[in-house]
N, C-alpha and C positions, 0 to 999 in steps of 0.2 A: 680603624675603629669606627663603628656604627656613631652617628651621630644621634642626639639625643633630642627625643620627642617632647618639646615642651608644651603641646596642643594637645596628649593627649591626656584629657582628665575627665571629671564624671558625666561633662555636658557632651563626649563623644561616643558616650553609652546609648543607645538610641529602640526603643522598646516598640513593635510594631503589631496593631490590633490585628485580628485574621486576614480582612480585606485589604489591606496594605502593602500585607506581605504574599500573597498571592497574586495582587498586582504589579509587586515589584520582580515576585519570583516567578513569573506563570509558569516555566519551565519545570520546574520543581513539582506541578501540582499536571499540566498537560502536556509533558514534552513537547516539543517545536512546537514553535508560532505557526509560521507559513502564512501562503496566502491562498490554501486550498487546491494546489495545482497537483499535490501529492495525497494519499489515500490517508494518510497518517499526520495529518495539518490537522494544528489546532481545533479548528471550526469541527472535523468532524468527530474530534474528543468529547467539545461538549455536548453534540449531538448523544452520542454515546451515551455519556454519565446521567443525562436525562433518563434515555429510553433507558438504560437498567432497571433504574429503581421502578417502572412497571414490568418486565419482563420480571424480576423479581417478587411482585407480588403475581402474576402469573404464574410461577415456579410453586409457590403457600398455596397455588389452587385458587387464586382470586383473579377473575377476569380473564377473557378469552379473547378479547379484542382489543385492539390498540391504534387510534387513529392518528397519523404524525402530517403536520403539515410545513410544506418548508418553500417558502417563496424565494424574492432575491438574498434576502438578506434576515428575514424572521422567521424562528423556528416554533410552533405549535406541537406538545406530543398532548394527547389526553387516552387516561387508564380506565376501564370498569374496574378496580380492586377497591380495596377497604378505603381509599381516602387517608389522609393523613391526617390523625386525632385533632380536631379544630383548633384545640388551646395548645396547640404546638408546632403549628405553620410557621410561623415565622422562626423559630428554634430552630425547625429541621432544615433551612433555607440559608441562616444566617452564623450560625454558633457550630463553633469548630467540634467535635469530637460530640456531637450530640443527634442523633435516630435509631431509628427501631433497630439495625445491624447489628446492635452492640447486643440484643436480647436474642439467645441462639435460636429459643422456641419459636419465636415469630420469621427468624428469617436464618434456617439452617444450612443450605448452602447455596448462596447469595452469592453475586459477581463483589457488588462491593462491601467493603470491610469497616471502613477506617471513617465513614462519617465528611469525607472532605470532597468528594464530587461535585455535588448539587450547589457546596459553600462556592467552589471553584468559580461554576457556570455562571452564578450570581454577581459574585466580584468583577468578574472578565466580559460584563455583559452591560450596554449601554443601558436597557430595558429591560428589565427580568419580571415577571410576576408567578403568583403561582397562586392556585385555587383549591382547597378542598373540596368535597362531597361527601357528607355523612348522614344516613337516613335522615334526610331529608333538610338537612341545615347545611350551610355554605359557608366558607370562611376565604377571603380572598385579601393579598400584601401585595404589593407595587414594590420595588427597588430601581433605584437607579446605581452603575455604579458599584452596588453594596451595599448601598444607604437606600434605608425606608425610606419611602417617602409618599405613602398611605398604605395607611393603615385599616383596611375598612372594616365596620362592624358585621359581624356574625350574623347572616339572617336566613329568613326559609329561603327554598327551589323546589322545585319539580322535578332536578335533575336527578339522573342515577348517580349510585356511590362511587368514587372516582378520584384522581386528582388529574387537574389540568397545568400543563406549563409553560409560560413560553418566551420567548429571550430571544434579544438581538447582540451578537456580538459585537466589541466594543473595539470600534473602526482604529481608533487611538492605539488598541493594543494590535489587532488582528490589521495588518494597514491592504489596503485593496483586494481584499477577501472575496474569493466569489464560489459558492457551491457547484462542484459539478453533480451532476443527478448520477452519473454511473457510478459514482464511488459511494452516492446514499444507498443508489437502487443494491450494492452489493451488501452493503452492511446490513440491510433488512430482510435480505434473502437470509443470511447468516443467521441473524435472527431466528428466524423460520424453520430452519433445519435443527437449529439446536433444541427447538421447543415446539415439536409434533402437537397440531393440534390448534396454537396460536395464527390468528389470525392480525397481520398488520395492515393496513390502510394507509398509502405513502401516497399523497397526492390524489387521491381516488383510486390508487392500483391496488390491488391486493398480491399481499406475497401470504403463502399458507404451503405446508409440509406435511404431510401424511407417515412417510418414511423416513424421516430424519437424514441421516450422513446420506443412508440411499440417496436419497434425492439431491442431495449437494454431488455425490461425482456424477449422478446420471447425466445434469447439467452443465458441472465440468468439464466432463471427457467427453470426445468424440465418441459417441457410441459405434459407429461401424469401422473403429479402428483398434476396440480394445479387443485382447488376449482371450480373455476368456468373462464369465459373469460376474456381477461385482458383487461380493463379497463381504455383506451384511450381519453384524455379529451384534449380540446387546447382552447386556450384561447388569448385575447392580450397580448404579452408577457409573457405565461403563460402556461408553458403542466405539464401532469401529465398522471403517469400511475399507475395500480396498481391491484393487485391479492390476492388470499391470496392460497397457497401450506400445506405441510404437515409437513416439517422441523419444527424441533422448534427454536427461536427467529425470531429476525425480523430484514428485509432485506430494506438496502435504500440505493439512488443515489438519489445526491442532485448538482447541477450545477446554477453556476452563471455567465449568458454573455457566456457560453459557459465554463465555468472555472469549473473543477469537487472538489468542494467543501466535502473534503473524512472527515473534520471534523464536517460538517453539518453546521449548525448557524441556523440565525432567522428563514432564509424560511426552512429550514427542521422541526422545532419546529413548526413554525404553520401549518405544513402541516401533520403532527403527529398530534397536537390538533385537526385541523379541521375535519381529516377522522372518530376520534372520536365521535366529535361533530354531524356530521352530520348522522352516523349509530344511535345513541341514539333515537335523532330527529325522524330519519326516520320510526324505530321499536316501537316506545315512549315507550322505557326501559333504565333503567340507567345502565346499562350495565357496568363492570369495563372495565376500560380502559387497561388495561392487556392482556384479552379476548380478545378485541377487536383488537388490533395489533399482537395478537399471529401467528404467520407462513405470516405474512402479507410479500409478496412483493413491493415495492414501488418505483419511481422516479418524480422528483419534476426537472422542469428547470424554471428558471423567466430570464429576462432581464429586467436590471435597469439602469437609469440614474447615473452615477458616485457611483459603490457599495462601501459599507467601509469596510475593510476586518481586519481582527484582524493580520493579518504577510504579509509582504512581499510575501510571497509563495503561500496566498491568498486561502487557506484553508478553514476555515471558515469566513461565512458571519456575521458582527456584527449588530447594527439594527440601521434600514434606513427606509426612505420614498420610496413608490413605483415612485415617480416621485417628480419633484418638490416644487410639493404644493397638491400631492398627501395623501392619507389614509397611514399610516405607513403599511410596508411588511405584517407585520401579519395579520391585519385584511384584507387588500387587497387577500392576500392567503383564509383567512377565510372564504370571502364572495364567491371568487369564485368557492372553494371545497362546498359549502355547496349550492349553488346553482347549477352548473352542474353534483355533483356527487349524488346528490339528487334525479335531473330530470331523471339522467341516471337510477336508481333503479327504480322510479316509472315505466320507457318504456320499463323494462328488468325484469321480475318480477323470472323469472328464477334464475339469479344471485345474486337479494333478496335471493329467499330461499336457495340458495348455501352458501350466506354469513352467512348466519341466524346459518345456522349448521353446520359451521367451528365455528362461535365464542360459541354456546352452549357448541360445543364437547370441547373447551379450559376452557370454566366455569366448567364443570364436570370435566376436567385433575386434574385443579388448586384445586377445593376442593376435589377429592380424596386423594392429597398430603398434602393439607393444616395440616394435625395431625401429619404427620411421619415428614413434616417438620420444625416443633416448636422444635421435640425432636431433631433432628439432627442438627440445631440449636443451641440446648442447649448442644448436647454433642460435638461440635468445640469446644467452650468456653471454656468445662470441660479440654478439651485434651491439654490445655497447647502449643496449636500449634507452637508457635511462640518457643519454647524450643525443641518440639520434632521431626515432620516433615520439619519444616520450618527453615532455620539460612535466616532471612529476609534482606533486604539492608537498608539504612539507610534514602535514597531520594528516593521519587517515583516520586512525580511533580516539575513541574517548577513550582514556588508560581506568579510569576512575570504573566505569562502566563496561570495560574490555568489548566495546560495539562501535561499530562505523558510527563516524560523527555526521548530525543530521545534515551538515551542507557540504558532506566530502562531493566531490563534481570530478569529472572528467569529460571533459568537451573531445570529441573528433570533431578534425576539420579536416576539410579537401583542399589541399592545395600551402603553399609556404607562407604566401601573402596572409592567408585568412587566417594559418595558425599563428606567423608572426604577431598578428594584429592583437588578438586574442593573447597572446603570451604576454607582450608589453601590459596588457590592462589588467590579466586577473591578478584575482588573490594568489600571492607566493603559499599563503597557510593552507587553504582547503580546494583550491584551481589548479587541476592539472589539464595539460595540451596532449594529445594525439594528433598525430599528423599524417593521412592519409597521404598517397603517389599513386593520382591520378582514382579512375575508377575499379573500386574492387571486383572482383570477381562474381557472379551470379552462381550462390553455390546451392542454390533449389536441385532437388535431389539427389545431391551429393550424401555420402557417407562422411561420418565425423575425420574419417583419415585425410581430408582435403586440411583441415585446420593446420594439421600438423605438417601438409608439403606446401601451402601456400604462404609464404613469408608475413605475409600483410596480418594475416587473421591469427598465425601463434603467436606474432609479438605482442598482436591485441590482446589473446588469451589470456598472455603473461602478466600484460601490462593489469588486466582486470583481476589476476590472479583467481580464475573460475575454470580450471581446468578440471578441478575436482568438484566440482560443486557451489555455492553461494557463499560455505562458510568464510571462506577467503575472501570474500569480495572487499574488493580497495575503497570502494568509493560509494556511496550512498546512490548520488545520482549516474546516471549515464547520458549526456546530451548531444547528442546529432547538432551538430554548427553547419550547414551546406548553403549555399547562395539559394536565394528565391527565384529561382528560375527552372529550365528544362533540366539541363544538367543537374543539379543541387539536388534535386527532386529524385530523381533517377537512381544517385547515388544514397542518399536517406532510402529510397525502396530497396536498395542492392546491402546495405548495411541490417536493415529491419527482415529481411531475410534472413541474415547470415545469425544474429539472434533468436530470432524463432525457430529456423533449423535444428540449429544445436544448442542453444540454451534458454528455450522457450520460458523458462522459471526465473529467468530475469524479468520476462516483461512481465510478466504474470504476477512478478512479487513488487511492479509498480518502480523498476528503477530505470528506463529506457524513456524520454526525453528528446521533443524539439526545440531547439532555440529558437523562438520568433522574436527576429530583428525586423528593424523599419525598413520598410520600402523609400519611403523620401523622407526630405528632412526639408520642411516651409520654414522662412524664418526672414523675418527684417532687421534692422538695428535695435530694437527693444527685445523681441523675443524669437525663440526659436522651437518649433514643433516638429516631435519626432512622431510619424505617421507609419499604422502596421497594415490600412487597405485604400483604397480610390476613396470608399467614403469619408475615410476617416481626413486623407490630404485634402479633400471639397471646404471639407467644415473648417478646418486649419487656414485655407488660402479665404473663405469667408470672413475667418475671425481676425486675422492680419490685414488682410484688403490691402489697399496701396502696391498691387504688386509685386507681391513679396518673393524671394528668390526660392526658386525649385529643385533639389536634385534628388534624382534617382537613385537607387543603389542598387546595383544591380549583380554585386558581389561583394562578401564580406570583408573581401581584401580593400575597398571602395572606402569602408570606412575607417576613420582613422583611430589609432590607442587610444588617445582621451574621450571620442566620442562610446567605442566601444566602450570603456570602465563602465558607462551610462547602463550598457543595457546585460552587461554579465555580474550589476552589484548590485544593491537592495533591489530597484528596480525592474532586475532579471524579471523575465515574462518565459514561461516554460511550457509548450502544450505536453503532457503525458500521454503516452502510446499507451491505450487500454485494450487489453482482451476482453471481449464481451463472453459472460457465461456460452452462450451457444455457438461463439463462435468453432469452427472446425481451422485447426491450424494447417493440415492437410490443405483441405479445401481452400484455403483463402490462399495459399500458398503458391498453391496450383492454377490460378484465377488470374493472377496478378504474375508472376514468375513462369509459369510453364510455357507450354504451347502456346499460340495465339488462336485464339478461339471466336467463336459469331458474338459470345455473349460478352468478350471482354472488344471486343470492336465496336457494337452497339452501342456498349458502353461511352466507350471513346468520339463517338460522333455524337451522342446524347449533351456530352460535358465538355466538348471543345471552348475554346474561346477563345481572344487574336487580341495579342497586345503589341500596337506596334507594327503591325503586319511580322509579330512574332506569334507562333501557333504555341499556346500553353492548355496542358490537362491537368485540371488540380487533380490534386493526389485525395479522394475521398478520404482513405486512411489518414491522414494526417489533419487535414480542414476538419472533420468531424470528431478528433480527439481520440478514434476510438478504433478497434480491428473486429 
């Protein structure tokens, strides 16, 4: 029998003002916190909810320009649009369910809805201010916090009509925060493409789009490896673009009102259905639907009347009407993919037959493999995975949300020792272990049937459950563990291959991760410093003085459980494996993995260094964060 709660009575009723409970709840209003090392951390939500509300008045036809500025830690956007009504700045900054969104005429189909963005960025923000411009008068409010805390009088300018904003996240909430630039520089290009015409200003750089989606795959894809020409379609509220290349899986940008939709929703699904649908049609073969999206590139933008979005963060699109009293999303996508993308084959008969023999040569891949991969298959099963490669975590989704949970991880490591170490310290809930034997395999040029006869890389498949694609995917992050040395290094480049090859859209979609652990550990009787470069252990054995004791670590097996819990729990330090828009995956692949070539030896004797009268090459890809 339940025992009886005699504490609870009306003083355990507890009412909380808007700033309170967005401080208490941030998740609720930006999904994950983070500390910026992933594309989808906090920091770069509120960047976001800013820049809307002027893409937004860009969208009504006000202002062409948008200039954002973003140092270490503070962020500057300023709009030419209308300004926000002087006698109502501080409202639209601070008061829940109150700006112009809620008024359809002024803002018809707008990224945000609901009035709680801007409230959000202000609460969660050590320093927040924000400034009007309206012919010719100014209106400017301070917060710290949440809390005003000036108020300044209304007066003349000289400036143009506008509003300015600018905010430093609130170190308390956001804990060791740092912006990377590639993951701004992508959001603003996104920007760009969705809103032909706009002009951003990020630092001094300018991002600006002519062609919209065009120019987002142009940029995306390798151009002298796609299939045939890409595939530009527009519509009433409605573009589309689309290719198909040589990568294997498949590639998609899905946006709503301008909002980059990175979880997909309805209109990515019907627009997945529809390109199906309509190649079938078109060839009259029933073609598998597999084939037919294989190496496909693709982008999908619509603009709808009040979208319903499954989070706050506005992610994915849930399923809506295209208007009013409109046809529901899907089949509105439906009708449109299958009649302009229809017409466009029959007046292009060229990129017919280009298409025709990208999806054959994927029917022949898929049944060449179809035998080898029943048995490999069957030998996962046999192999007891989850006992012998795998020590797996215990949560992988949110059931509430039916999505990977933000901190699912899966570490690979090299060797027993390293994954031992790692196994004792993580999390049982969201940590799971891979355990590499020995160095994998170099599978640069291989065809996808290597996954399914090399043991090492299907258990991996299985274990990440991506054999079909993302939607299965186990775990959030994916983290490379390898010792900081020649070997570790070697193995991270032989792994980051085996990803890019065949499922380049992991890294692409930002889940592929190195763990950067300490090189030494300085410490006397009072303290102890854990060190990630040579400079960083100088300034350590400076600040201790006395002598203090040294060691190396020179493998992660070196360290021990309790020191690692240090560096795989709050404190985890992550560099992300980014594809840069221009990068060529071909090319890079080829550079670093192929033949040995003058330019990749040049290279090598350019970047040399001697630790130890140990001969080490940093791995650019990795020191640099970026591919």
């Amino acid at each position: 029998m339940a025992e009886k709660n005699t504490n609870y009575t009306e003083d355990s009723i507890k009412s909380l003002d808007w700033r309170e409970h967005i401080r208490l709840r941030p998740g609720m209003y930006i999904g994950k916190l983070g500390d910026g090392s992933a594309y989808d951390d906090g920091i770069y939500v509120l960047v976001k909810e800013i820049v809307d509300n002027s893409i937004d008045e860009h969208m009504m036809g006000h202002g062409k320009l948008i200039e954002i500025r973003i140092g270490d830690k503070r962020v500057d956007v300023r709009d030419y649009g209308r300004g926000i009504p002087l006698g109502k700045v501080i409202d639209c900054v601070s008061k829940i369910n109150t700006g112009g969104k809620y008024d359809s005429g002024a803002f018809q189909k707008s990224v945000g809805l609901n009035g709680v963005g801007t409230k959000a960025v202000n609460a969660l923000s050590s320093q927040f201010r924000v400034q009007s411009v309206r012919d010719g008068r100014t209106k400017i409010a301070d917060f710290e916090q949440g809390n005003l805390v000036n108020d300044h009088k209304e007066g003349a300018t000289q400036e143009k009509n506008g509003t300015i904003m600018s905010f430093i996240p609130d170190n308390t909430i956001f804990k060791n925060f740092h912006f990377i630039p590639e993951f701004l520089e992508e959001q603003m290009w996104n920007y760009a493409f969705l809103n032909a015409g706009l002009t951003i200003k990020f630092n001094e750089k300018s991002f600006h789009s002519e062609k919209g989606l065009y120019d987002l795959l142009h940029k995306k894809s390798d151009m002298e490896n796609i299939r045939y020409p890409i595939v530009h379609l527009k519509g009433n509220d409605i573009e589309i673009a689309l290719t198909h290349a040589n990568q294997y899986g498949e590639e998609y940008y899905s946006f709503v009102n301008g909002q980059y939709t990175t979880q997909g929703g309805t209109h990515l699904a019907a627009f997945k259905e529809a390109v199906v649908k309509t190649v079938r049609d078109f060839y009259k073969k029933d073609f598998d639907a597999s084939d037919i999206r294989a190496s496909i590139v693709g982008a999908i933008a619509v603009r709808v009347q009040e979208p319903v979005f499954e989070s706050q963060t506005k992610t994915k699109l849930g399923s809506i009407q295209a208007g009013p009293e409109g046809p529901t999303i899907r089949n509105w996508i439906n009708d449109f993919v299958k009649k302009a993308f229809d017409d466009y084959l029959h007046k292009n008969p060229s990129t017919a037959d280009a298409l025709l023999k990208r999806i054959l040569q994927s029917e022949r891949e898929r049944k060449d493999i179809a035998g080898i991969k029943k048995l490999a298959n069957e030998r996962a099963k046999k192999a007891n995975l989850h006992n012998k490669k795998l020590r797996d975590c215990r949560v992988h989704f949110d059931e509430e949300k039916k999505d990977l949970r933000f901190d699912s991880t899966l570490f690979i490591t090299e060797g027993d020792s390293a994954s031992g170490s790692i196994t004792k310290s993580r999390s049982v809930e969201t940590q799971a272990v891979f355990s590499l034997r020995g160095k994998p395999l170099n599978c640069f040029g291989l065809t996808k049937k290597i996954v399914y006869e090399n043991e090492e890389f299907n258990l991996l498949q299985h274990a990440l459950n991506i054999e079909d694609g993302l939607e299965g995917l186990r775990y959030n992050k994916i983290v490379l563990a390898t010792d900081a040395d020649v070997d570790g290094m070697h193995i991270r480049l032989l792994m980051m291959t085996f990803f890019l090859q065949f499922f380049p859209d992991l890294v692409r979609n930002g889940h592929l991760y190195i763990l950067d652990t300490p090189l030494f550990r300085v410490r006397n009787k009072k303290e102890t410093i854990y060190c990630y470069s040579e400079d960083a252990k100088q300034k350590a054995i400076n600040k201790l003085g006395n002598k203090p004791e040294i060691t190396r670590f020179k493998g992660l097996g070196e360290i021990s459980p309790d020191e690692f819990g240090q560096f795989i729990g709050d404190s985890i330090r992550l560099d992300p494996v980014i594809l840069q828009k221009e990068t060529s995956i071909s090319k890079l692949l080829n550079y670093y993995m192929g033949k040995n070539t003058a330019e990749r030896q040049q290279f090598i004797i350019e970047n040399l260094r001697f630790e130890k009268d140990e001969a080490v090459v940093p791995d650019p890809v990795v020191e640099t964060q970026e591919l």
